[in-house]
C-alpha positions in Angstrom: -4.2 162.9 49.9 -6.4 161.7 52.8 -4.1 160.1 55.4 -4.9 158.0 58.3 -2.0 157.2 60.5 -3.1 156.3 63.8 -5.2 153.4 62.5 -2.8 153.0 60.5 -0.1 152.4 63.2 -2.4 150.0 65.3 -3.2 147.7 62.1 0.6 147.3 62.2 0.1 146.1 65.8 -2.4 144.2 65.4 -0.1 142.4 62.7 2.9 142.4 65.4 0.2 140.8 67.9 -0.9 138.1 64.9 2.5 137.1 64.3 3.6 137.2 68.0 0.6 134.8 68.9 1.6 132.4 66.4 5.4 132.2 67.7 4.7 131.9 71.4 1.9 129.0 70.2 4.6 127.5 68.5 7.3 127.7 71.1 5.2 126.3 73.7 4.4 123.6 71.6 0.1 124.8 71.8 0.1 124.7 67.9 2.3 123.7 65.3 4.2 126.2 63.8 3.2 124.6 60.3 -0.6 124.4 60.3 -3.5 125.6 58.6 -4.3 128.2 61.4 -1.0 129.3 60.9 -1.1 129.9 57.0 -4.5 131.3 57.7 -2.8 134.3 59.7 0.0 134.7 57.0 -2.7 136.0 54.4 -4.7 137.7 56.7 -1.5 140.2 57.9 -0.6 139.9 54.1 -3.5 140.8 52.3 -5.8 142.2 55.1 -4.0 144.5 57.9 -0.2 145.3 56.7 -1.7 146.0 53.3 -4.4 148.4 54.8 -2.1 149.9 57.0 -0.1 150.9 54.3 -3.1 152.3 52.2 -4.3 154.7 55.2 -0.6 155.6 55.9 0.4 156.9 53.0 -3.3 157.7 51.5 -3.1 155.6 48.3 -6.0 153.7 47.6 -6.0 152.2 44.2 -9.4 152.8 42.4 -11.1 152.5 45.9 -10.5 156.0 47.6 -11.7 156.7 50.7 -14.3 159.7 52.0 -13.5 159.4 56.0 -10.2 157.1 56.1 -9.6 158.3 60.0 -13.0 157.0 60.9 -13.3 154.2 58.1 -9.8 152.5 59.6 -10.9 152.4 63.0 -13.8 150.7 62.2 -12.4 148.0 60.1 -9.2 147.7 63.1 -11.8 147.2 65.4 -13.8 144.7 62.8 -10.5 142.9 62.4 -10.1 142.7 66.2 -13.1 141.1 66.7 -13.1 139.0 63.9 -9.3 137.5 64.8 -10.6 137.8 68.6 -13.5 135.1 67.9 -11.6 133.1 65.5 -9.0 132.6 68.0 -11.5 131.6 70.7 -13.2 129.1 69.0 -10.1 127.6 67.6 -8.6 127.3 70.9 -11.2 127.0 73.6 -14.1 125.9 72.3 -13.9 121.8 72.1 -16.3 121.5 69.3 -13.4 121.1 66.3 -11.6 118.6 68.9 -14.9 116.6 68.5 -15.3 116.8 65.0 -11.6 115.6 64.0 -12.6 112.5 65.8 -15.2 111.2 63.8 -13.0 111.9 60.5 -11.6 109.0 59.2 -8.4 107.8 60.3 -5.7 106.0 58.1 -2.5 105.6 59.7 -0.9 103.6 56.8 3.1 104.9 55.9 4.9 103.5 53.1 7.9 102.1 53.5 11.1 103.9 51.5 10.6 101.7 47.9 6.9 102.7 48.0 7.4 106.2 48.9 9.4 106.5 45.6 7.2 104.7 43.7 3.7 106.7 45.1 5.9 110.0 44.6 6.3 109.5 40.8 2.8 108.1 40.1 1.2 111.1 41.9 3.3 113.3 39.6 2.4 111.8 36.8 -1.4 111.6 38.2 -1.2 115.2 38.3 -0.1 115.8 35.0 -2.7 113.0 33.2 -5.5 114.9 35.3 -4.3 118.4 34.2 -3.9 118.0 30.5 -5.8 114.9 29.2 -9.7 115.2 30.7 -11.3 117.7 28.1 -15.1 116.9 29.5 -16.7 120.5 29.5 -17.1 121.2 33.3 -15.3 117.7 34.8 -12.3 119.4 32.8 -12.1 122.5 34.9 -12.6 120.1 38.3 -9.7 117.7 36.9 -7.0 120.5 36.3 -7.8 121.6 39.6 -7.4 118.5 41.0 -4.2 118.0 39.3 -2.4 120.8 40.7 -3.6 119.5 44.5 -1.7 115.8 43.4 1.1 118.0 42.0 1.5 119.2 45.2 0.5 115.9 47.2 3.9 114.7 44.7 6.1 117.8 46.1 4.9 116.9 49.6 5.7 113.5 49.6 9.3 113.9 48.0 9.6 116.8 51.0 8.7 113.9 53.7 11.6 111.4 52.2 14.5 114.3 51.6 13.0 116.3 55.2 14.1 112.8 57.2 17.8 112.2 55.5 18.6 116.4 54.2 21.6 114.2 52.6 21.0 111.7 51.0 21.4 112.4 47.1 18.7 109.9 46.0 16.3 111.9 48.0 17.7 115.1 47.3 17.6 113.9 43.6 13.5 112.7 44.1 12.6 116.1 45.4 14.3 118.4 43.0 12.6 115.8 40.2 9.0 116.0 41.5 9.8 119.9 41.5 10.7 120.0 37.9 7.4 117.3 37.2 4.9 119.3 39.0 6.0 123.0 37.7 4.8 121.6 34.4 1.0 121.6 35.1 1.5 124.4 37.8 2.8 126.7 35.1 0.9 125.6 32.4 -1.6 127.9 30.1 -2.0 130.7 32.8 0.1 132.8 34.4 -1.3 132.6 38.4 1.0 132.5 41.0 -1.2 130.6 42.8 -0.3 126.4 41.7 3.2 127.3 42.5 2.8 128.8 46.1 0.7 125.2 46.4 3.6 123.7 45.7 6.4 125.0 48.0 3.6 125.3 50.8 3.1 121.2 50.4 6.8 120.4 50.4 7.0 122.9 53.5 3.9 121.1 55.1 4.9 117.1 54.3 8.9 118.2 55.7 6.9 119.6 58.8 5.2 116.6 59.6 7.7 113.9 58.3 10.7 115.3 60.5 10.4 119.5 61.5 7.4 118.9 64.0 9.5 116.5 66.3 12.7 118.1 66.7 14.5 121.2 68.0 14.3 124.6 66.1 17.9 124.7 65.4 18.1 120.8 63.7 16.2 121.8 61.1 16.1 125.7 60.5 19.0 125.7 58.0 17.3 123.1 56.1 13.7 125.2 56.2 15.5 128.2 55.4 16.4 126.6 52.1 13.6 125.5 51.0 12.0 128.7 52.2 14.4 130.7 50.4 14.2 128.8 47.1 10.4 128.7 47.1 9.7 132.3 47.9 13.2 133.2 44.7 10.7 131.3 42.4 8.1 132.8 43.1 9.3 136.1 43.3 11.1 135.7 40.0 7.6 134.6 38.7 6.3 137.5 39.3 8.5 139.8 38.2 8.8 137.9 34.8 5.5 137.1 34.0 4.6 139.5 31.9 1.3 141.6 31.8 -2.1 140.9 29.9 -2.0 138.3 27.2 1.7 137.8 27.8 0.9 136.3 30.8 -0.9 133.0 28.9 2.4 131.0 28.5 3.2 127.4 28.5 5.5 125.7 31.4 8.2 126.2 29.0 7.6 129.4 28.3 7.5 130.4 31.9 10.6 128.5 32.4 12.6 130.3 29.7 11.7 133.9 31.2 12.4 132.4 34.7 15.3 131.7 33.7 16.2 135.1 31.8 15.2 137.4 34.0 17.3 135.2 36.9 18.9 138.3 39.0 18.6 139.4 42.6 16.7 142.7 41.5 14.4 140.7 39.6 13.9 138.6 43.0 13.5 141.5 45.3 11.4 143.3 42.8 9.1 140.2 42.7 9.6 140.3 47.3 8.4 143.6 47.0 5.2 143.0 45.0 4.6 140.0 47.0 4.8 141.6 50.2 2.6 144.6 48.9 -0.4 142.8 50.0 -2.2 143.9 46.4 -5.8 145.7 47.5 -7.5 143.2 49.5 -7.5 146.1 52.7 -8.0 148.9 51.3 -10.7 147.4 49.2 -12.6 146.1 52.4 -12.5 149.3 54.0 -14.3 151.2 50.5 -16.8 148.5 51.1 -17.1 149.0 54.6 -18.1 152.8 53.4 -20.3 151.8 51.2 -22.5 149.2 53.0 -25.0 150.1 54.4 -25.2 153.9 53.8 -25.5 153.5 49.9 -26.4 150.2 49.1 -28.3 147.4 51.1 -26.5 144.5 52.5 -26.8 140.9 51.0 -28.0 138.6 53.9 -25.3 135.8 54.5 -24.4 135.9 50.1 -21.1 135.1 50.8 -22.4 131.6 52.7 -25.0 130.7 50.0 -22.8 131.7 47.1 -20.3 128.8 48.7 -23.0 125.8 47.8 -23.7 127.6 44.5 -20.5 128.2 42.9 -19.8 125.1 41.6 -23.4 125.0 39.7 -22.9 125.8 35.8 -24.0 129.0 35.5 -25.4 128.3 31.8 -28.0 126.1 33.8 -28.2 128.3 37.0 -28.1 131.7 35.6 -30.4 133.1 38.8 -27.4 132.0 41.2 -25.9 135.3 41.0 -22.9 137.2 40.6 -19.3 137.7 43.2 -18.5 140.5 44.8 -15.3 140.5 42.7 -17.2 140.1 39.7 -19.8 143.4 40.2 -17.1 145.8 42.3 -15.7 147.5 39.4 -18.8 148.7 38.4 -20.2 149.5 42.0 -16.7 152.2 42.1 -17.4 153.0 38.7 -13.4 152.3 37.7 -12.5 153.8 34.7 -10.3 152.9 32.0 -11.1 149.2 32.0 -13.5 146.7 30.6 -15.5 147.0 33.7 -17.9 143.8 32.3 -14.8 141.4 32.2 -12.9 142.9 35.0 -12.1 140.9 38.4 -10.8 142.7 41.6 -10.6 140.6 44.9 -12.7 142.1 47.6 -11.0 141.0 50.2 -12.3 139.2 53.1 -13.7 141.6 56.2 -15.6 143.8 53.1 -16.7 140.6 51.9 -18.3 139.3 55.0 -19.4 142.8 56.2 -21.3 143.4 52.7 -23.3 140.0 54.3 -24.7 141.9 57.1 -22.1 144.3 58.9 -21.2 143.2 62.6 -23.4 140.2 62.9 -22.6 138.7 59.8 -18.4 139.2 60.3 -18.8 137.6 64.0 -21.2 134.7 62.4 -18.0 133.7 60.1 -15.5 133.7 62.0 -17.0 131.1 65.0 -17.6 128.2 62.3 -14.0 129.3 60.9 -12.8 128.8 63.7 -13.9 125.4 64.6 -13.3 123.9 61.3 -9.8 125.0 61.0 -9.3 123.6 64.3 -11.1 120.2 63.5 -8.2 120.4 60.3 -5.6 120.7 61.9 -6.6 118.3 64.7 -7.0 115.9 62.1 -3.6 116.3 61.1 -2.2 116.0 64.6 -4.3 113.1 65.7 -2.8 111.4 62.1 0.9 112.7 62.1 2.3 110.0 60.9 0.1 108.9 57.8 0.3 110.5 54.3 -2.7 109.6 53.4 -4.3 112.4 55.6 -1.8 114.8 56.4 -0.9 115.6 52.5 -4.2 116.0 51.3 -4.6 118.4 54.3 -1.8 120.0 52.5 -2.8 119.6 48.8 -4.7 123.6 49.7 -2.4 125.4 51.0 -2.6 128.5 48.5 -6.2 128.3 48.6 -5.7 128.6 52.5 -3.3 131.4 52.4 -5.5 133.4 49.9 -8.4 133.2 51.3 -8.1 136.6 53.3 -8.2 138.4 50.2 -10.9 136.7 48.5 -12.9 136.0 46.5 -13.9 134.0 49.6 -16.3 131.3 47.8 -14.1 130.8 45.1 -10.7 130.0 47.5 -12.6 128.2 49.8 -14.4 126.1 47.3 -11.2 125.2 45.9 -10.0 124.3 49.5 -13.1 121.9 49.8 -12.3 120.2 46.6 -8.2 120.0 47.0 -8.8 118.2 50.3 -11.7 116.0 49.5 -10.8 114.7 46.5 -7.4 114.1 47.3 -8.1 112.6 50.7 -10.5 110.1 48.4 -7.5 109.6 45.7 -4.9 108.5 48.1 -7.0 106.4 50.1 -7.2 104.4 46.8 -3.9 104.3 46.0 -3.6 103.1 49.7 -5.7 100.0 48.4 -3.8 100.1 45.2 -0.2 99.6 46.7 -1.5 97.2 49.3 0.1 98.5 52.2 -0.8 97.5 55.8 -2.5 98.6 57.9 0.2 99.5 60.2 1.5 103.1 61.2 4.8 102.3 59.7 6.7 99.6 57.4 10.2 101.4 57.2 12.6 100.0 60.4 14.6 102.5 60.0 12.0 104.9 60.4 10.3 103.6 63.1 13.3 103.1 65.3 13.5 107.5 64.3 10.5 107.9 65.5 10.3 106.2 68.4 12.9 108.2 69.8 11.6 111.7 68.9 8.1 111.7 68.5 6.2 113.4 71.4 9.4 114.2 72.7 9.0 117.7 73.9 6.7 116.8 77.1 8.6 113.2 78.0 5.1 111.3 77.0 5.6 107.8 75.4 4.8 107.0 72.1 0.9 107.9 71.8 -1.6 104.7 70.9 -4.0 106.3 68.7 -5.9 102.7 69.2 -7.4 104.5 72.2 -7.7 108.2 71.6 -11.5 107.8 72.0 -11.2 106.4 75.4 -8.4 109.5 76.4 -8.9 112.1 75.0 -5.7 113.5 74.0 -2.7 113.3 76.4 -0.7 116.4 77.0 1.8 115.4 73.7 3.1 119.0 73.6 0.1 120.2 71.5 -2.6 120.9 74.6 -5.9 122.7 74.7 -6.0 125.7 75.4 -7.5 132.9 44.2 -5.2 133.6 39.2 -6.1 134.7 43.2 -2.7 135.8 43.8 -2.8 138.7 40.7 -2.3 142.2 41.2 -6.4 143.4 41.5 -5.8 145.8 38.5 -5.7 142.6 36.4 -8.2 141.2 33.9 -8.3 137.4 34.1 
């Protein structure tokens, strides 16, 4: 058993130093605690360092054992390091995403109450009609996805209403509704845990924005903690009931029925523990990290060109080539599965280092950088409008899995999630006829204009004349089935 523990210990660190960066950014109001960035980091200690550290710990590495784990884990810490190092730079220094946010469009239209209701339930049922009823071959597959980013967009919007009154039944009532509406086409005819981390990470993100991001920690962290707690219980249970193989193609009420079950705190920490295992993405990247270049060549920049390629039929465009997580079974030569059908996530540091080692890991992670930055600038600058910040948040799974890859696949579905969406509500914007005012709700309004910007005693920002100043110091200053275990067909 070929053990590794002092890189072992300092990818633990490096996680401590992750998470420790995101807090103090948080607390000193730099970044929101709730932001893409944010859910970024989560999968990358998840699926890339606590997982690894594990692996070279206690020398289990799956199908994908290492020849030189001492030397192999340094390397990828110190690939990590600079990977997160540059991220974090161009994220936070460089101006470029600052720039970019501002030529997005802006929408700063709010529903009142009555209309909130109403644009909760149609996007649930939007969701659903998308999901189940378009059977054109290839629209079809872009439709369902699309349906699980409105399911979402449906939880995040009850989250916004029951976030601002915790209370009030008729809200409490909306949210646990659009829960039970949306787990329909989240569940539905596969058994990825995916759709319903979307979920809970949208309700999470619309209560952020709607109330969490202008108040004190302790107004709001018993409510968080609940919704926390449920989410990551139903997901957890989930897991640990789904089955294995075929058993894991059920129907909504299938899934429901062995939820429901299997209901039992061991099932729930079973699930905790196999969520917080991480799967292989690590220890994956490291084999590949071995492997490339010393026995096979690298793949100029694939990862990159694969992006604009995925979405081409391959029955038209059978020259566009094949994923990583496609070909790696048969580049380790796994045995005992069907290594022609088999998928295994490659996680994301092996992925971008099979694209040209140092060069090509440093070349991602500056344009990451800025365009999660421009993302979540967009969402600042338009805090207060639906219509942008919930399609930011119709992605979230796809933003959390990323880390472990397949990168083109998660970040395509990104793409698509907050495009399409962003282009959806806009229309039902023209559809319900609301003004083109930041708010309609009194009630609301009179809220807000006592808390927001609150933390560094700025007035009420006019975002008629961001353009002419940039930004004033509001408390936020400068300075993929993808959630399977690896060893499972899909």
């Amino acid at each position: 058993m070929l053990t590794a523990p002092f890189p072992a210990l300092m990818l633990w660190l490096l996680s401590l130093i992750v998470l420790a960066v995101v807090a103090f950014d948080g607390f000193t109001r730099r970044v929101d605690f709730v932001s893409l960035r944010n859910f970024f980091y989560l999968g990358f200690v998840l699926f890339l360092l606590q997982n690894a550290a594990s692996s070279l710990y206690t020398g289990t590495y799956s199908w994908f054992t290492l020849r030189e784990p001492q030397a192999t884990g340094i390397a990828y810490l110190a690939l990590c390091c600079m990977f997160l190092g540059l991220f974090h730079v161009f994220y936070m220094n460089v101006p470029l995403g600052r720039k970019l946010a501002g030529v997005l469009p802006s929408n700063f239209k709010t529903p009142g109450t009555g209309k909130m209701l109403v644009l909760t339930v149609f996007c649930a049922v939007l969701g659903m009609v998308l999901f189940f009823t378009v059977n054109i071959p290839y629209v079809g597959i872009l439709a369902r996805g699309v349906g699980w980013s409105m399911a979402a967009i449906a939880c995040g919007l009850g989250a916004w209403m029951w976030a601002r009154n915790s209370f009030n039944p008729v809200f409490v009532f909306t949210l646990i509704s659009v829960f039970a509406v949306s787990a329909i086409p989240a569940l539905s005819g596969h058994s990825s845990r995916k759709p319903l981390v979307g979920l809970f990470a949208a309700a999470v993100w619309g209560a952020w924005y709607a109330s969490y991001r202008y108040r004190p920690f302790r107004s709001y962290a018993l409510p968080l903690s609940l919704l926390l707690a449920v989410g990551i219980s139903a997901v957890a249970l989930l897991t640990a009931t789904r089955g294995a193989g075929g058993d894991r193609e059920r129907s909504a009420a299938q899934h429901a029925q062995a939820i429901a079950s299997g209901l039992s705190v061991n099932n729930i920490l079973d699930g905790v523990r196999e969520l917080s295992g991480g799967q292989s993405g690590g220890p994956i990247s490291m084999w590949l990290v071995e492997m490339y270049p010393e026995r096979r060549p690298f793949e100029p920049l694939f990862t990159a060109r694969y992006y604009f390629m995925f979405p081409l039929p391959r029955a038209y465009f059978p020259w566009k080539g094949e994923p990583v997580s496609v070909r790696i079974a048969k580049m380790a030569d796994v045995e005992g599965v069907d290594q022609d059908f088999i998928k295994v996530s490659p996680g994301m540091m092996g992925q971008f280092w099979i694209d040209g080692g140092w060069l090509a890991v440093a070349f991602y992670a500056v344009p990451l950088g800025i365009i999660f930055r421009m993302l979540d600038e967009w969402a600042r600058r338009n805090a207060n409008s639906v219509f942008v910040v919930l399609p930011l948040g119709s992605g979230l799974a796809e933003i959390i899995g990323l880390p472990r890859g397949e990168v083109t696949l998660f970040a395509f579905n990104a793409t698509r999630a907050i495009i399409l969406t962003f282009i959806l509500m806009v229309i039902l914007a023209k559809i319900f006829r609301l003004e083109d005012t930041r708010r309609e709700d009194p009630d609301v309004d009179h809220w807000l204009d006592d808390h927001e910007y609150a933390w560094e005693g700025e007035d009420e920002y006019d975002h008629d004349v961001h353009e002419e100043h940039e930004y004033p110091e509001d408390g936020y200053t400068d300075y993929n089935d993808e959630y399977d275990r690896p060893s499972a067909a899909r």
